[in-house]
DOMARVO-158272 format. One line per field, with one value per residue (C-alpha): residue number from 1; x, y, z. Coordinates in steps of 0.5 Angstrom, whole numbers, plus 500, padded with zeros to 3 digits. Example, Ala and Ser with C-alpha at 12.3 -4.5 7.8 and 13.67 -1.06 7.14 Angstrom:
BEGIN
num = (1:2)
c1 = (525:527)
c2 = (491:498)
c3 = (516:514)
***
This chain:
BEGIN
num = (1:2:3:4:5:6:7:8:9:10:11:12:13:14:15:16:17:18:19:20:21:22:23:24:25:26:27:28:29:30:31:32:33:34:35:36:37:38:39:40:41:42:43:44:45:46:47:48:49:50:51:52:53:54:55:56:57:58:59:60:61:62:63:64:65:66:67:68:69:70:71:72:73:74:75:76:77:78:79:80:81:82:83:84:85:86:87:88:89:90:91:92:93:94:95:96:97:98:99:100:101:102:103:104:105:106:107:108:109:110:111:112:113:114:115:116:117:118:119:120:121:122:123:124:125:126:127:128:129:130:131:132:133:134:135:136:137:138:139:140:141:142:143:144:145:146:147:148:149:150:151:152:153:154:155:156:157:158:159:160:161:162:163:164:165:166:167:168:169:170:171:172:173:174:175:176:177:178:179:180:181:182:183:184:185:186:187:188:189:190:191:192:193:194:195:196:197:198:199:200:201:202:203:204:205:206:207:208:209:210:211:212:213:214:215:216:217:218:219:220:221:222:223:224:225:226:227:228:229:230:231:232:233:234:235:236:237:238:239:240:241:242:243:244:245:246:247:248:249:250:251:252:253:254:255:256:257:258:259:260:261:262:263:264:265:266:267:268:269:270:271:272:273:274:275:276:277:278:279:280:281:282:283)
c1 = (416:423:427:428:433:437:435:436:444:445:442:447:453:451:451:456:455:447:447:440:435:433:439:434:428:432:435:430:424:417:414:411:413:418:416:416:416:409:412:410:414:415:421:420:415:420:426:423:419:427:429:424:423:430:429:425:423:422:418:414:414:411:406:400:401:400:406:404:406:409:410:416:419:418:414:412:410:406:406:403:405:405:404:409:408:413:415:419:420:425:426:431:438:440:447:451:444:444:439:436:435:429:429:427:421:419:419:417:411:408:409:402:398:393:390:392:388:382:384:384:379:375:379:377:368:369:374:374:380:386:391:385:386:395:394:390:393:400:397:393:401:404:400:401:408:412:417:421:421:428:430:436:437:442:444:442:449:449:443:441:436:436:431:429:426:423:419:415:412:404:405:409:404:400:395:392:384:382:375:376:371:368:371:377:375:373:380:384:381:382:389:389:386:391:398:395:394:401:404:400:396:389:385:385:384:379:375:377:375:368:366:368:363:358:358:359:356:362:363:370:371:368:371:377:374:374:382:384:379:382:390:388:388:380:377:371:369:372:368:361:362:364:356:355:359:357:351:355:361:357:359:365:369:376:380:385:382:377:385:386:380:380:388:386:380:383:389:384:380:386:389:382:381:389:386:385:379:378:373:371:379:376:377)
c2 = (597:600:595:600:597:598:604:606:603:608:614:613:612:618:623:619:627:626:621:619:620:614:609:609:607:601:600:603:603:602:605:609:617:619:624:631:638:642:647:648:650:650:648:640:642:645:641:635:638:640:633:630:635:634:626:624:617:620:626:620:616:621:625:627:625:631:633:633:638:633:637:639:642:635:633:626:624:617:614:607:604:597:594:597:604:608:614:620:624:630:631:636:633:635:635:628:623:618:621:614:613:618:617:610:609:615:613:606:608:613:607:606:611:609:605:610:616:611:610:618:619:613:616:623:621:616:619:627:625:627:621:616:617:618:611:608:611:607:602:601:603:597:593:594:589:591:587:586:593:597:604:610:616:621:629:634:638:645:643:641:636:629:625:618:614:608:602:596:591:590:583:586:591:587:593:592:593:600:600:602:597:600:595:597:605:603:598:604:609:603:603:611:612:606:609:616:612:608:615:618:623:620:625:625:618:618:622:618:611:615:616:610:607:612:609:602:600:596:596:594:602:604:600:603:609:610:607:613:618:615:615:622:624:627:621:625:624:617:615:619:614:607:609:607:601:598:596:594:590:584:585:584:578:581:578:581:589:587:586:592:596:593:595:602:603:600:605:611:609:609:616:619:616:619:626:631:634:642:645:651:653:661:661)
c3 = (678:680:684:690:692:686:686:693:691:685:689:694:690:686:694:697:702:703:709:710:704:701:703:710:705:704:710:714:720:731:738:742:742:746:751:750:753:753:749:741:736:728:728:726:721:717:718:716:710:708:708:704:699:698:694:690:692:699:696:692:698:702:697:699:706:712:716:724:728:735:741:743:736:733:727:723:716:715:708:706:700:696:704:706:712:712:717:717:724:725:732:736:739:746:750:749:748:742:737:735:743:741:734:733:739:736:728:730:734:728:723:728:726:723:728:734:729:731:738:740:737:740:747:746:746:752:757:759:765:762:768:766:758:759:762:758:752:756:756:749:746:750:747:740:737:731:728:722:722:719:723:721:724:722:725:721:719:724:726:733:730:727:722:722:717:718:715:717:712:714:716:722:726:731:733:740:739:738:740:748:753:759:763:760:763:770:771:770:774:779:778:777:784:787:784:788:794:793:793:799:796:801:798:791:791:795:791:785:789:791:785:782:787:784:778:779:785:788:795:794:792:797:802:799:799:807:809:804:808:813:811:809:817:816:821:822:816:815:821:817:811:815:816:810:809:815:811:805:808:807:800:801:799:798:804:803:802:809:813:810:813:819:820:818:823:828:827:825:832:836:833:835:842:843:841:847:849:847:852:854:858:860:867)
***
């Protein structure tokens, strides 16, 4: 086998112009995707395709590998060769930001594909609520680690895009498990409908903690169920469902969360009682 770093030595004495190439192949390669528009678009396709036809090793590296058409005008290649996973990602560049502020998270966090192909896949059979499955992909992402992992991004000439090409050896992906539990579903939703509650949206979390409390049978959700009905100002219906409470409080072992009820009630009750009469004002 060739000595790459030999080789990749000799390549760049011989195309002092060609900035990227194979020199990142050597010197380069980890994180979560950056964020996107929703707007889709070729354009990455075929910057990126361009850059790696033009090498040989990045073309040897890279066979028979697909290349993946990212949102937001980007596009990726994963390759794996001799324990080692190469990425190459091309991406567009705006205004006076850095291009290895959104090329190297973005090169670092394709070097997991394989294991991220699992986990959306496994994703998309368990969970159909778009918020749930952002937030558990967040999560699982953040849980990954890549060391020892080597990075260089560069423009394009007069283009607005940039490349990077990254690599890791195996031993430095430490992936978060890819199998999805159903507890693990259950504490997002949790934690979904309480940001909807820490932002004031009453309503949508209260839906999200009544149905939560469909399918588990807690009574904590559904005592959190009943302060967001009642944050929402809809009293008529918190009070309809502290009915069904009142025979599950008793389960309730949150100290803490029942102090919560209690203060939401007892404002709830006051608002209610400082609402005036409507009657019949026909004379």
């Amino acid at each position: 086998m060739r000595n790459p770093k030999a080789t990749s030595a000799s390549w760049c004495r011989g195309h002092p112009g060609r900035v990227l190439g194979i020199c990142i192949a050597v010197a380069g390669f980890g994180l979560p995707p950056a964020l996107a528009t929703d707007i889709q678009d070729h354009r990455g396709v075929g910057i990126l395709t361009d850059f790696r036809q033009a090498d040989e090793q990045l073309r040897t590296i890279f066979d028979g590998t697909a290349v993946i058409n990212d949102i937001g005008g980007r596009a990726s290649q994963f390759a794996h060769r001799d324990d080692t996973r190469y990425a190459l990602v091309a991406f567009p560049v705006r205004g006076n930001i850095k291009p290895e502020r959104i090329g190297e998270p973005y090169c670092r966090g394709r070097l997991l594909t394989p294991e991220q192909t699992v986990f959306e896949d496994n994703l998309s059979q368990q969970v159909t609520d778009k918020l749930v499955s952002r937030n558990l992909y967040k999560a699982w992402r953040s849980s990954g680690q890549i060391v020892n992992s080597k990075v260089l991004t560069r423009r394009i000439p007069d283009k607005d895009y940039a490349v990077s090409l990254c690599r890791v050896p195996d031993e430095g992906v430490t992936s978060a498990p890819v199998v999805i539990k159903p507890a693990d579903i259950v504490a997002t939703r949790i934690a979904v409908a309480g940001a909807l509650f820490a932002n004031g949206d009453f309503g949508n979390a209260a839906r999200r903690y009544r149905a939560i409390f469909k399918d588990t049978d807690n009574p904590d959700m559904l005592v959190n169920e009943v302060i967001s009905i009642l944050k929402s100002g809809d009293l008529d219906a918190g009070f309809e469902r502290d009915e069904l409470l009142q025979g599950r409080l008793g389960d309730v072992t949150d100290t803490g969360l029942l102090e919560r009820y209690d203060a939401a009630m007892e404002q709830a009750v006051e608002a209610y009682m400082a609402m005036p009469e409507t009657g019949d004002t026909s004379g």
